[in-house]
Backbone and ligand atoms as CSV (ligand in chain L), in Angstrom:
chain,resi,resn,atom,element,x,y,z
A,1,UNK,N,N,-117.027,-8.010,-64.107
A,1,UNK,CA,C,-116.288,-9.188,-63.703
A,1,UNK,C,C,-114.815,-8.842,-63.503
A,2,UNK,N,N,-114.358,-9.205,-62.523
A,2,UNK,CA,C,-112.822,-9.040,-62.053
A,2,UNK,C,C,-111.917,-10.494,-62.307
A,3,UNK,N,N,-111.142,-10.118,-62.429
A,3,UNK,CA,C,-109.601,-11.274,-63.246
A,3,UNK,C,C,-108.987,-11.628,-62.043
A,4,UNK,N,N,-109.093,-10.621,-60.683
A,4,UNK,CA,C,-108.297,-10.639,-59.348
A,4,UNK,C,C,-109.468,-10.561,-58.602
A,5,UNK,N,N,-109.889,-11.274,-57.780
A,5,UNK,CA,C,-110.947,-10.725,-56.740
A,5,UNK,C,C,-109.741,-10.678,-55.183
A,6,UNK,N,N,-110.651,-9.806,-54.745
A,6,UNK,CA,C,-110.454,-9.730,-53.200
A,6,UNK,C,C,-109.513,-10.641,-52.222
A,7,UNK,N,N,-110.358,-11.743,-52.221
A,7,UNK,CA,C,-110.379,-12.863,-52.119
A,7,UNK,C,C,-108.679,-13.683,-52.337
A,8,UNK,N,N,-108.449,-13.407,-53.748
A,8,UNK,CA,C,-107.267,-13.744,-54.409
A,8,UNK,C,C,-106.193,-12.923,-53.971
A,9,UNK,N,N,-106.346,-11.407,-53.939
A,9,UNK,CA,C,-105.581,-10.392,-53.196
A,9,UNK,C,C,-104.912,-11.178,-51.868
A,10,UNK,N,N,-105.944,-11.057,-51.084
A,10,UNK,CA,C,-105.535,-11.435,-49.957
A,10,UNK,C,C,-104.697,-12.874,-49.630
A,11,UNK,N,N,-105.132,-13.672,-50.049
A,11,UNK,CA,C,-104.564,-15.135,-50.064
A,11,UNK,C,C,-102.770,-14.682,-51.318
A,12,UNK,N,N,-102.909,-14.347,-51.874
A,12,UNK,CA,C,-101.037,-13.653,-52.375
A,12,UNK,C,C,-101.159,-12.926,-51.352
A,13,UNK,N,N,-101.600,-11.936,-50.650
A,13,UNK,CA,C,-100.610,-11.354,-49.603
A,13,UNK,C,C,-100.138,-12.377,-48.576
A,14,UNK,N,N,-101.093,-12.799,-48.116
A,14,UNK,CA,C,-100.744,-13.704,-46.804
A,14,UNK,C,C,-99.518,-14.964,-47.200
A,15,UNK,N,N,-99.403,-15.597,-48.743
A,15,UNK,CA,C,-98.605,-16.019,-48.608
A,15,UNK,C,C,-97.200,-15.417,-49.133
A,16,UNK,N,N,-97.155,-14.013,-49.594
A,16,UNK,CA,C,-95.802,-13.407,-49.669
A,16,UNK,C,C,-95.485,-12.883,-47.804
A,17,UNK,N,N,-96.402,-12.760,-46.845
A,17,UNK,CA,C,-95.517,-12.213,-46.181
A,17,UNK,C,C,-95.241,-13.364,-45.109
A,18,UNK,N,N,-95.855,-14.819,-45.934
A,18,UNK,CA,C,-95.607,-15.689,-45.012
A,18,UNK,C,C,-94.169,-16.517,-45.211
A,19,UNK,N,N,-93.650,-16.350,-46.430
A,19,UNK,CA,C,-92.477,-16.518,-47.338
A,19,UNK,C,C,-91.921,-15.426,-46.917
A,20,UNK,N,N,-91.681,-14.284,-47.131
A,20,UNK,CA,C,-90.633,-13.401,-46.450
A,20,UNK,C,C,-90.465,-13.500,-44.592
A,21,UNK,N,N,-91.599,-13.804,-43.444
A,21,UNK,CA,C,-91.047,-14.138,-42.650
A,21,UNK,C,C,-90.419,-15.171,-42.326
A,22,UNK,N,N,-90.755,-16.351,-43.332
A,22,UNK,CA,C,-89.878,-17.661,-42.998
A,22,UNK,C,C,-88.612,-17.533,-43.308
A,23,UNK,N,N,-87.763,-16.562,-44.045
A,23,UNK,CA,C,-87.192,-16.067,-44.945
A,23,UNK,C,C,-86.432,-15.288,-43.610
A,24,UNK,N,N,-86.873,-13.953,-43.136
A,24,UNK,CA,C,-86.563,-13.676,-42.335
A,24,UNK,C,C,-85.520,-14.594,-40.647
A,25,UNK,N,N,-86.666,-15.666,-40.527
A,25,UNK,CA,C,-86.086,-16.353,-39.404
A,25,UNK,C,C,-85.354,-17.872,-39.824
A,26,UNK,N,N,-85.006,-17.746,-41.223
A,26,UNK,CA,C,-84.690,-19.326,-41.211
A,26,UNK,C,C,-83.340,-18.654,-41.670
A,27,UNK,N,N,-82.857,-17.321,-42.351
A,27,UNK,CA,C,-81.649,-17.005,-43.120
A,27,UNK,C,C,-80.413,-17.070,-41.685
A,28,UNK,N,N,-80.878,-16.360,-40.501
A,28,UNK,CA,C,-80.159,-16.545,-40.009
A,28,UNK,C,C,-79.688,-17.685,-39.087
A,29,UNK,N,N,-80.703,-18.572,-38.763
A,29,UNK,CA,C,-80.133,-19.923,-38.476
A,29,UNK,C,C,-79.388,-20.533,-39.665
A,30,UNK,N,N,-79.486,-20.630,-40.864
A,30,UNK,CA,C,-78.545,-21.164,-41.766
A,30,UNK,C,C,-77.269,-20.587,-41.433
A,31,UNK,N,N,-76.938,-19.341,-41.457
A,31,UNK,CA,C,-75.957,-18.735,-41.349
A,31,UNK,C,C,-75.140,-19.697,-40.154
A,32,UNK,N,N,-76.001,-19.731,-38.715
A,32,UNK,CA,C,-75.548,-20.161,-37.700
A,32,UNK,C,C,-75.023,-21.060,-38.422
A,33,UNK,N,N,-75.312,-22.151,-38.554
A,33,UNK,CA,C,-74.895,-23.453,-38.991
A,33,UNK,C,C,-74.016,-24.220,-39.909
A,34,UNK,N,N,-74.189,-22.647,-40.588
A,34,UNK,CA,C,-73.124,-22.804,-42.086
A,34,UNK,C,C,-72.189,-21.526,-42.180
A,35,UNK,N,N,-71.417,-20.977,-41.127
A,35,UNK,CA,C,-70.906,-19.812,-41.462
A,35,UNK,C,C,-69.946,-19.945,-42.484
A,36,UNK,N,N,-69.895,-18.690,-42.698
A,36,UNK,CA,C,-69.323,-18.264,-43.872
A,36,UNK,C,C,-67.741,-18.562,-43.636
A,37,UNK,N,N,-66.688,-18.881,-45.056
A,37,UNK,CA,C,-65.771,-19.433,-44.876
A,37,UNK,C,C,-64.725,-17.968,-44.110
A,38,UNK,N,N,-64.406,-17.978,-43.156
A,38,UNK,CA,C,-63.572,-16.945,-42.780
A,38,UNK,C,C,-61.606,-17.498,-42.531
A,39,UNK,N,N,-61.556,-17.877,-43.814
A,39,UNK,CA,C,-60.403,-18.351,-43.750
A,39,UNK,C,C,-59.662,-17.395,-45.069
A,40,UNK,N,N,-60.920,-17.052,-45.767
A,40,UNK,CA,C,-60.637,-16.309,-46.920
A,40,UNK,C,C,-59.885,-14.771,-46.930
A,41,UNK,N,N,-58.071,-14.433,-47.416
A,41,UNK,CA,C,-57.938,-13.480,-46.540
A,41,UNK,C,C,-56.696,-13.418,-48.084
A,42,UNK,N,N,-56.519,-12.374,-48.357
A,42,UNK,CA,C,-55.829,-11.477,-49.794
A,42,UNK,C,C,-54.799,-12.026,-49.673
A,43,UNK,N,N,-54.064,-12.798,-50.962
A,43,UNK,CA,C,-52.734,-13.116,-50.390
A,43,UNK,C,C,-51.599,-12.012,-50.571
A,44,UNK,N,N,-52.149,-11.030,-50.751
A,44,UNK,CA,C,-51.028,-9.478,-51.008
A,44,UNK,C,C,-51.817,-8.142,-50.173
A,45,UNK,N,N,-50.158,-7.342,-49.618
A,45,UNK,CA,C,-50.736,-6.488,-48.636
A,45,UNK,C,C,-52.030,-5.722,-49.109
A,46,UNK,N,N,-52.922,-5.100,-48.127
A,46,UNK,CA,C,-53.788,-4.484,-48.570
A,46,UNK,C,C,-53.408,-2.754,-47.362
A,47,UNK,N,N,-53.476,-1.909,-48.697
A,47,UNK,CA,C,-53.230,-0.557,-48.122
A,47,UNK,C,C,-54.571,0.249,-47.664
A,48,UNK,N,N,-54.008,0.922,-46.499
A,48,UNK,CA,C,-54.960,1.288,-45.459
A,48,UNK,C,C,-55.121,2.719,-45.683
A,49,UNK,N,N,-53.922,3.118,-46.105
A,49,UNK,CA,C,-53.612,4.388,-46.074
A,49,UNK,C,C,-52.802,5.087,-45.516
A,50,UNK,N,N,-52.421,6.859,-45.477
A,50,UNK,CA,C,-51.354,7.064,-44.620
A,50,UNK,C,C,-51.386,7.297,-43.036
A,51,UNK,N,N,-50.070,6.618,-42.580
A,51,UNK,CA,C,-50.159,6.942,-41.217
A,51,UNK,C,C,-50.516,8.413,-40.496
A,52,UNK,N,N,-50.146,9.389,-41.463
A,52,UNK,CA,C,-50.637,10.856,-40.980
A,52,UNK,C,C,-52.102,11.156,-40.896
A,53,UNK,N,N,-53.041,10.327,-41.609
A,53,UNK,CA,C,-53.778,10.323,-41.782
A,53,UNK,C,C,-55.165,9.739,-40.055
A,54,UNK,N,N,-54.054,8.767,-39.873
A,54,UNK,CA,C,-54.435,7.631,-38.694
A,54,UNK,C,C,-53.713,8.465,-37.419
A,55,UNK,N,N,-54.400,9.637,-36.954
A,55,UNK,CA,C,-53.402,9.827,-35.082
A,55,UNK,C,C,-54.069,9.120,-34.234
A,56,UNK,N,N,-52.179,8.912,-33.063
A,56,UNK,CA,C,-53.136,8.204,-32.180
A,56,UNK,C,C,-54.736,7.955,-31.646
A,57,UNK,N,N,-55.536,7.262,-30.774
A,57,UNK,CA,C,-56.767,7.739,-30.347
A,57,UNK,C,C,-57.351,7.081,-31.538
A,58,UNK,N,N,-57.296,6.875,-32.743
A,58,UNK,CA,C,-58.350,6.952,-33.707
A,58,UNK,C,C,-58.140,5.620,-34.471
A,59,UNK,N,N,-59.361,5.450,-35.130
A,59,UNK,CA,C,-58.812,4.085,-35.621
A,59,UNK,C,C,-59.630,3.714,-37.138
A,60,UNK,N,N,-59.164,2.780,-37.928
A,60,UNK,CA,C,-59.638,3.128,-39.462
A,60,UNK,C,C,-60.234,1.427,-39.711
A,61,UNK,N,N,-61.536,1.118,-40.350
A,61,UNK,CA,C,-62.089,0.086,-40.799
A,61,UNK,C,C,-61.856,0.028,-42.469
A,62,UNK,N,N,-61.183,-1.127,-42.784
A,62,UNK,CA,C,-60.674,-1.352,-44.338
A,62,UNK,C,C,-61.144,-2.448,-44.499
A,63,UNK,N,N,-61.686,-2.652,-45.938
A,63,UNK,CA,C,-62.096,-4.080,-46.330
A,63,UNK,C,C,-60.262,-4.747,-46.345
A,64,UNK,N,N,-61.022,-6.455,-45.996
A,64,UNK,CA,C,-59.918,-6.936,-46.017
A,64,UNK,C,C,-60.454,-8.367,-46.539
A,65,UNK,N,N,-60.336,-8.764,-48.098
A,65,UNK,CA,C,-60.573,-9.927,-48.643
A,65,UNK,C,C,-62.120,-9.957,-48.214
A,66,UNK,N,N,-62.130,-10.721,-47.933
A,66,UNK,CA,C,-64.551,-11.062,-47.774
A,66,UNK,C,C,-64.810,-9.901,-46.780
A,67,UNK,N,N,-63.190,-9.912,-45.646
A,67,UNK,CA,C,-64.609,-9.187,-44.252
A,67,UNK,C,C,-63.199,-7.922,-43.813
A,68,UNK,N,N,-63.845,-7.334,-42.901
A,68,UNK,CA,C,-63.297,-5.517,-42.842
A,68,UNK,C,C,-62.150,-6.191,-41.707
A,69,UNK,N,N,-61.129,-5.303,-41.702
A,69,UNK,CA,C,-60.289,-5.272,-40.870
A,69,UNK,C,C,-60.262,-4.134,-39.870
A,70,UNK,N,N,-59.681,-4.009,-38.485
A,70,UNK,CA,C,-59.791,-2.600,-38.075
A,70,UNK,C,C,-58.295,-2.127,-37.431
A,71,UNK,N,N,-57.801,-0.911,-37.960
A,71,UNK,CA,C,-56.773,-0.399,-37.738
A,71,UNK,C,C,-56.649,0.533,-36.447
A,72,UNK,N,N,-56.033,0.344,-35.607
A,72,UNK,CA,C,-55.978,1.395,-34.473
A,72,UNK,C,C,-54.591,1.494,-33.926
A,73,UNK,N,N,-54.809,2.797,-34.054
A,73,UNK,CA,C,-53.220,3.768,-33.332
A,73,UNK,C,C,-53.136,3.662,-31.926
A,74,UNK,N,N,-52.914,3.019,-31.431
A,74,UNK,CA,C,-52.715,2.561,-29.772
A,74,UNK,C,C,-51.886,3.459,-29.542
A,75,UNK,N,N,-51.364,3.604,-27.964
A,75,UNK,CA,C,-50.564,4.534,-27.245
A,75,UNK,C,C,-49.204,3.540,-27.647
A,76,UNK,N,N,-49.487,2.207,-27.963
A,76,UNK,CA,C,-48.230,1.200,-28.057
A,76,UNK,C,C,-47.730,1.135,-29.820
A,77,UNK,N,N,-48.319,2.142,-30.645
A,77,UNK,CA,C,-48.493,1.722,-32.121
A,77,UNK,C,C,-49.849,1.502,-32.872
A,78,UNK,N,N,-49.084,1.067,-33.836
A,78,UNK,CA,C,-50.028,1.043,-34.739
A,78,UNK,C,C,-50.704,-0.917,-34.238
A,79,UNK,N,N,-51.892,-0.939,-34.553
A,79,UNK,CA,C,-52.305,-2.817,-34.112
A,79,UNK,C,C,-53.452,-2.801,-35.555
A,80,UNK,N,N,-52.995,-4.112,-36.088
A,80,UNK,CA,C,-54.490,-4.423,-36.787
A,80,UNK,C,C,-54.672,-5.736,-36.473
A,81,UNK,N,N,-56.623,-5.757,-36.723
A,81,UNK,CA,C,-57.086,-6.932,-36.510
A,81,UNK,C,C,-57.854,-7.184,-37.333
A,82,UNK,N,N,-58.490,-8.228,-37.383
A,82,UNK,CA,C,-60.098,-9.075,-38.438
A,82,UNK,C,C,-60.661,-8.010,-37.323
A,83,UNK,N,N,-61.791,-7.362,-38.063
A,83,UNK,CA,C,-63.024,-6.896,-37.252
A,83,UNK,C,C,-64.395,-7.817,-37.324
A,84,UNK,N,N,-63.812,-9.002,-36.925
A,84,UNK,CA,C,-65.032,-10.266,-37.003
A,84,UNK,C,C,-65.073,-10.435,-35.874
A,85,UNK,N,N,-66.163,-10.176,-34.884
A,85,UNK,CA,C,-66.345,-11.170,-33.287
A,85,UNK,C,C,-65.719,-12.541,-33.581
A,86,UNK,N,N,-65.565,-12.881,-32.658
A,86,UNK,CA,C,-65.213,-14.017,-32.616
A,86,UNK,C,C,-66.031,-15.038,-31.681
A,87,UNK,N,N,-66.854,-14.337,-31.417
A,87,UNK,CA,C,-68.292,-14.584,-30.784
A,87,UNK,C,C,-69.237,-15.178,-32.145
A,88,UNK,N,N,-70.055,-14.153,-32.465
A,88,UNK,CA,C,-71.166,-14.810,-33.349
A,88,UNK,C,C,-71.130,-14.029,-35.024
A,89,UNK,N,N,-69.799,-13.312,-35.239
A,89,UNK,CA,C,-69.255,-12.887,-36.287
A,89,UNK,C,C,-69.687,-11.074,-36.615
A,90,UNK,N,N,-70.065,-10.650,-35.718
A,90,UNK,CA,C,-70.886,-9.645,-35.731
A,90,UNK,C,C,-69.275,-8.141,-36.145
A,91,UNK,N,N,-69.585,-6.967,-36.381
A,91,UNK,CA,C,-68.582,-6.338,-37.187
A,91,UNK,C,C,-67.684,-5.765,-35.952
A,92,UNK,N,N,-66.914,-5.515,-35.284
A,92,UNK,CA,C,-66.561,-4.949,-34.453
A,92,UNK,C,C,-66.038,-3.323,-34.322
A,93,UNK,N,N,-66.550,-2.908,-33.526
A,93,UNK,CA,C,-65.926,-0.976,-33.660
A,93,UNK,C,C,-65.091,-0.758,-32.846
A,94,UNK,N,N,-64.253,0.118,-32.828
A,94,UNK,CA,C,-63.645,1.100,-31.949
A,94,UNK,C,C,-64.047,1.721,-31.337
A,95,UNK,N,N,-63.716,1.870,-30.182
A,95,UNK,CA,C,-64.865,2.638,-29.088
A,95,UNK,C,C,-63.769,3.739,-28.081
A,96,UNK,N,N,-63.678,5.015,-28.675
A,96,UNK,CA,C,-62.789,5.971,-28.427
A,96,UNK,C,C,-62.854,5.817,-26.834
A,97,UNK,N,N,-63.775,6.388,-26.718
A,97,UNK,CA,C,-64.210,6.346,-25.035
A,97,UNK,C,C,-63.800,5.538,-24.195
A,98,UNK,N,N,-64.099,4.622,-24.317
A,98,UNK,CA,C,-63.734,3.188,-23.622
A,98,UNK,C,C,-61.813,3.195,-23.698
A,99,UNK,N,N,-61.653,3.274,-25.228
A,99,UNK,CA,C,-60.219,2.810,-25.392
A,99,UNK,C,C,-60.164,1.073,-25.714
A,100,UNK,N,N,-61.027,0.773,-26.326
A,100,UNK,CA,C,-61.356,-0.836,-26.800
A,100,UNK,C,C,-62.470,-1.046,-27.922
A,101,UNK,N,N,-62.218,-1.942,-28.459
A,101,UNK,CA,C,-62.550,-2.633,-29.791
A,101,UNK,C,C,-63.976,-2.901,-28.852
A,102,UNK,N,N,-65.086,-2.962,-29.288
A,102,UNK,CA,C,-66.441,-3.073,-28.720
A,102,UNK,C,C,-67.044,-4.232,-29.872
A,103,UNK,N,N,-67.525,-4.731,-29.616
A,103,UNK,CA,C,-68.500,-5.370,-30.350
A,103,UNK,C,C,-69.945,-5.181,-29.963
A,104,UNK,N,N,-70.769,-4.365,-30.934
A,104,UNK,CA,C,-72.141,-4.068,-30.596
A,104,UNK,C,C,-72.857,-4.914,-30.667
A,105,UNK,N,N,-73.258,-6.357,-30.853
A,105,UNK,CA,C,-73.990,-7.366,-30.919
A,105,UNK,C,C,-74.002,-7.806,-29.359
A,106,UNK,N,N,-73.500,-8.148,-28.987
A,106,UNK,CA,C,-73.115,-8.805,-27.000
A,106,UNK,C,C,-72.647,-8.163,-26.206
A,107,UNK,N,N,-72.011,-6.993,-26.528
A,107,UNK,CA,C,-71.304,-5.827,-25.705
A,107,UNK,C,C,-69.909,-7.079,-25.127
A,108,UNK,N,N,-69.186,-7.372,-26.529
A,108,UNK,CA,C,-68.012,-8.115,-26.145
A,108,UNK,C,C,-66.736,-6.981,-26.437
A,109,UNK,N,N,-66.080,-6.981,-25.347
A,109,UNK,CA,C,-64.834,-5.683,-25.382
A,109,UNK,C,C,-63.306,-6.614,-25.667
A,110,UNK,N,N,-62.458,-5.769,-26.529
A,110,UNK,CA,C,-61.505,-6.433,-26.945
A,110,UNK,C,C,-60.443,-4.978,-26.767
A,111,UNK,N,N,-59.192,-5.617,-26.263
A,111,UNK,CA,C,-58.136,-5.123,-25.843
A,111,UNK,C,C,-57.263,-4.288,-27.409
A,112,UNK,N,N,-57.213,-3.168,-27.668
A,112,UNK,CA,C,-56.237,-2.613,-28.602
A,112,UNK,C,C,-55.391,-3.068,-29.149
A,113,UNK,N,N,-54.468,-3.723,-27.797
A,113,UNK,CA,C,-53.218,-3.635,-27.604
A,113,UNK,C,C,-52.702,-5.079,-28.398
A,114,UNK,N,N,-53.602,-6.227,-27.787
A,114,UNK,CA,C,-52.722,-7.427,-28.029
A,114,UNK,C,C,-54.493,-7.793,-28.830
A,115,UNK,N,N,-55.401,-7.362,-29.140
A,115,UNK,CA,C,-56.925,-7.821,-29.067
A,115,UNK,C,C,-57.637,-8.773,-28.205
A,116,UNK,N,N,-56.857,-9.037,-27.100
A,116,UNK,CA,C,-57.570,-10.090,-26.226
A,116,UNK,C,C,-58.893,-9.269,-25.659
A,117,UNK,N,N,-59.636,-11.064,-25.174
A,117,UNK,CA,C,-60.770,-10.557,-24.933
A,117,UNK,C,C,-60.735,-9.942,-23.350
A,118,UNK,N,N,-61.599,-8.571,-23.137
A,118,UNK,CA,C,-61.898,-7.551,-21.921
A,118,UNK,C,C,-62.641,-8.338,-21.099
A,119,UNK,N,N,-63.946,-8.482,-21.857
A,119,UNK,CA,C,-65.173,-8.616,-20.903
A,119,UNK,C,C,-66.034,-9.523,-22.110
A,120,UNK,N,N,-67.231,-9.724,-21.667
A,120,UNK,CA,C,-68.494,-10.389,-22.446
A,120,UNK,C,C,-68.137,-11.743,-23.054
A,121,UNK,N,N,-69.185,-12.130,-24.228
A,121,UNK,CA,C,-68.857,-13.300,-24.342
A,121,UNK,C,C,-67.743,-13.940,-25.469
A,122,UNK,N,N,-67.184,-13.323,-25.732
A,122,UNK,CA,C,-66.298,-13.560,-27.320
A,122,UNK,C,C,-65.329,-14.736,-26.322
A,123,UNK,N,N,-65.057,-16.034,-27.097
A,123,UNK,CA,C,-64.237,-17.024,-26.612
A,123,UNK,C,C,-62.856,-16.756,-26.417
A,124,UNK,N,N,-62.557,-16.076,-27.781
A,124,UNK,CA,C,-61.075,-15.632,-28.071
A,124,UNK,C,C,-61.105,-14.476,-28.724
A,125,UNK,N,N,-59.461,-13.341,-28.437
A,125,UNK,CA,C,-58.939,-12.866,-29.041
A,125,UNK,C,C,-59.556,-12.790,-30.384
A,126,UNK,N,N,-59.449,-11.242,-31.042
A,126,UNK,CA,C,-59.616,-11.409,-32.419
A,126,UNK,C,C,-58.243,-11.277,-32.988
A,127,UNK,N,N,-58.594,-11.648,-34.133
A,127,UNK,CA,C,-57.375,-12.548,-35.279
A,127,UNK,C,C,-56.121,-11.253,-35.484
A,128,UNK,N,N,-55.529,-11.425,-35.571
A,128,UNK,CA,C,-54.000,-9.812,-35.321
A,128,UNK,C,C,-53.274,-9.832,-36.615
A,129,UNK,N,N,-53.692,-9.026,-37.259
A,129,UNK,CA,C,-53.186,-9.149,-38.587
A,129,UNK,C,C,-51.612,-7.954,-38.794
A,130,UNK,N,N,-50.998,-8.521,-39.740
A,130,UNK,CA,C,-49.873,-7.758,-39.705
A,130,UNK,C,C,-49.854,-6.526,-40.166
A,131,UNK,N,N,-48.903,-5.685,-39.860
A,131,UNK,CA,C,-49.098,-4.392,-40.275
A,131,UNK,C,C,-47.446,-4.001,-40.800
A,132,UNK,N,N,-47.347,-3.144,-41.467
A,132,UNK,CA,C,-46.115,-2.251,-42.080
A,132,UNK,C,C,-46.326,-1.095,-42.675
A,133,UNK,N,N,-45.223,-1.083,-42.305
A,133,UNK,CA,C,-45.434,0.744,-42.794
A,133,UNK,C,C,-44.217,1.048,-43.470
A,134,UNK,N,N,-44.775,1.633,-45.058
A,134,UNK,CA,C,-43.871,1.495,-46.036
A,134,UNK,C,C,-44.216,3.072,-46.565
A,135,UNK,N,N,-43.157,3.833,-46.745
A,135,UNK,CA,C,-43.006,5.279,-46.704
A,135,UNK,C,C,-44.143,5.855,-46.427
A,136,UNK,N,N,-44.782,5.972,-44.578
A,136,UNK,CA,C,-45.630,6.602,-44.646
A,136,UNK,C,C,-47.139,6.057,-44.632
A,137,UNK,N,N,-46.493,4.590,-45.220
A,137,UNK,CA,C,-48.186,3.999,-46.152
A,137,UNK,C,C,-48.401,2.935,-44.855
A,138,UNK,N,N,-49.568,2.594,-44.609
A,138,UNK,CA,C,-49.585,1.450,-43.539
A,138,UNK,C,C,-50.523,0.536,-44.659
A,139,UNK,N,N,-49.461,-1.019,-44.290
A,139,UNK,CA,C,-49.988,-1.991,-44.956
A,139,UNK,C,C,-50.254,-3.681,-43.901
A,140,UNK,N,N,-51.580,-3.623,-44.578
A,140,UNK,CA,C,-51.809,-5.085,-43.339
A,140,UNK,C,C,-51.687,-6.145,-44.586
A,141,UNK,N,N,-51.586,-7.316,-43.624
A,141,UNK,CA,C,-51.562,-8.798,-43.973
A,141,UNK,C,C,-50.762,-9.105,-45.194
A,142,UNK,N,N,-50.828,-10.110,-45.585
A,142,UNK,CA,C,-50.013,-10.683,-46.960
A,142,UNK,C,C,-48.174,-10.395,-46.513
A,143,UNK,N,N,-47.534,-10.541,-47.156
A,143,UNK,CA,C,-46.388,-10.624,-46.924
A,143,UNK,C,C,-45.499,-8.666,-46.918
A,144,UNK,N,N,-46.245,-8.056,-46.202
A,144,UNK,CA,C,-45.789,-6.800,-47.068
A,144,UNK,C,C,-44.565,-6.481,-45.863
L,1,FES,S1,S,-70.940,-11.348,-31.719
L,1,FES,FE1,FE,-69.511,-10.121,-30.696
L,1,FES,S2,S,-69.999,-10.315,-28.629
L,1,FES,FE2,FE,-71.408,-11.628,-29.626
């Protein structure tokens, strides 16, 4: 005599993987609907590191309070931004090649320079956070 039959097996599988796909397709419509508060942002500089570190061409991703920021050495300076689309929140990269902030979710392109939007679907500009540079050290946002 068995404690688990077959039977029982199967009926727990079918409803764990029927709970993990609902799970699957309902997490990210919540998200849609309820994004996350992106207002949330350090009220003191946050260090990136050294500028020797950062040459032109290249560019550095730092947490910044909940979500990453992205640092890039433009031909015009140093620029930082929120690396949040501003599309559907997706992480945004640097894209050497190109010479623009890419967003891999929509193929939305964002300008270095000022972060306006290139091409695709992002509504607006991403968010331009401040930068300083204090012996050497590059510091974004907060009052630095
Ligand atoms: S989330 Fe960035 S282009 Fe859609």
């Amino acid at each position: 005599m068995t404690i688990f039959s077959r039977r029982d097996f199967l009926k727990l599988t079918k409803g764990f993987l029927t709970a993990s796909g609902l799970a699957v397709i309902v997490g990210p419509v919540v998200a849609y609907f309820y994004p996350a508060n992106l207002e949330e942002t350090p009220s003191e500089p946050v260090l990136v590191g050294a500028e020797s570190d950062l040459p032109p061409g290249e560019s550095k991703t730092v947490r910044y309070g909940r979500y990453p920021a992205i640092i890039v050495h433009t031909s015009e300076g140093l620029r930082a931004y929120s690396a949040v689309c501003t599309h559907f929140a997706c992480i945004v990269k640097w894209d050497a090649q190109r010479n623009e902030i890419a967003c891999p979710c929509h193929e939305g392109f964002f300008s270095p320079y000022d972060g306006g939007v290139i091409s695709g679907p992002p509504p607006t500009p991403l968010e331009m956070l401040p930068i300083e540079l204090i012996d050497g050290e590059i510091f974004i946002g907060g009052a630095a």
